[in-house]
C-alpha positions in Angstrom: 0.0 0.0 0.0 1.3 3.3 -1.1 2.0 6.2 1.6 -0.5 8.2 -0.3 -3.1 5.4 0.3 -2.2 5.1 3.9 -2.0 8.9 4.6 -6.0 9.0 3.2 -7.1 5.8 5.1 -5.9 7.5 8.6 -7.3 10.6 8.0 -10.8 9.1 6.7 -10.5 6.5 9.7 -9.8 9.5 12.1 -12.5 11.6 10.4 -15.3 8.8 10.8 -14.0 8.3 14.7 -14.8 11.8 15.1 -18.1 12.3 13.1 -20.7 10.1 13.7 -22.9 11.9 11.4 -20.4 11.3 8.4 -19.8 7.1 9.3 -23.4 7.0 9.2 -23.7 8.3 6.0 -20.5 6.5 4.6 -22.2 2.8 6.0 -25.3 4.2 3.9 -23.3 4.7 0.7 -24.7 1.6 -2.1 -21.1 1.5 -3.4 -17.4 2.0 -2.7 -17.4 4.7 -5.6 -20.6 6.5 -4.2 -18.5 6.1 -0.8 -15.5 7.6 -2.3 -16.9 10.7 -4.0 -18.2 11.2 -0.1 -14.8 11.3 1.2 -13.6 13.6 -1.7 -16.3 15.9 -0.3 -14.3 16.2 3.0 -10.6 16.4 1.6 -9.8 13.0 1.7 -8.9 11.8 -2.1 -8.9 8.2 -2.1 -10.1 5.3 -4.8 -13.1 3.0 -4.9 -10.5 0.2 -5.1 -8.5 1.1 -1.1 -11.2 1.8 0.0 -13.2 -1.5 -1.1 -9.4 -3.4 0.3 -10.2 -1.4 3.3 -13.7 -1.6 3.8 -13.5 -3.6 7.2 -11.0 -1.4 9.0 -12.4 1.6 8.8 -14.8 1.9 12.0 -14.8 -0.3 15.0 -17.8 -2.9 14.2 -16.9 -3.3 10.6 -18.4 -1.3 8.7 -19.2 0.2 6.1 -19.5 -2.3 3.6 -20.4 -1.9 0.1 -21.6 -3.9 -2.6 -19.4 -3.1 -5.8 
């Protein structure tokens, strides 16, 4: 995984910790790339593809999971 990739996944990670609003949204997303143009919203430029790899890490229980 790239530094680039890594740098975005901690800051979304921290970001979703921090705004329960936002990881409620995000677990609602249909797909990674719906999912991914939510995180672009809020500075974090990331691909459908890390965060799909990801997609189990990123909060505590799981979640979000997408179907693409």
């Amino acid at each position: 995984m790239s530094s680039k990739v890594s740098d975005a996944l901690s800051m979304l990670k921290a970001l979703l910790k921090k705004d329960d609003n936002l990881a409620a949204q995000m677990r609602l997303e249909p797909t990674s790339s719906s999912a991914t143009k939510l995180a672009y919203e809020h500075g974090i430029q990331i691909s459908p593809e890390a965060l799909w790899s990801n997609r189990g890490v990123l909060v505590s229980d799981g979640h979000p999971t997408w179907r693409d």
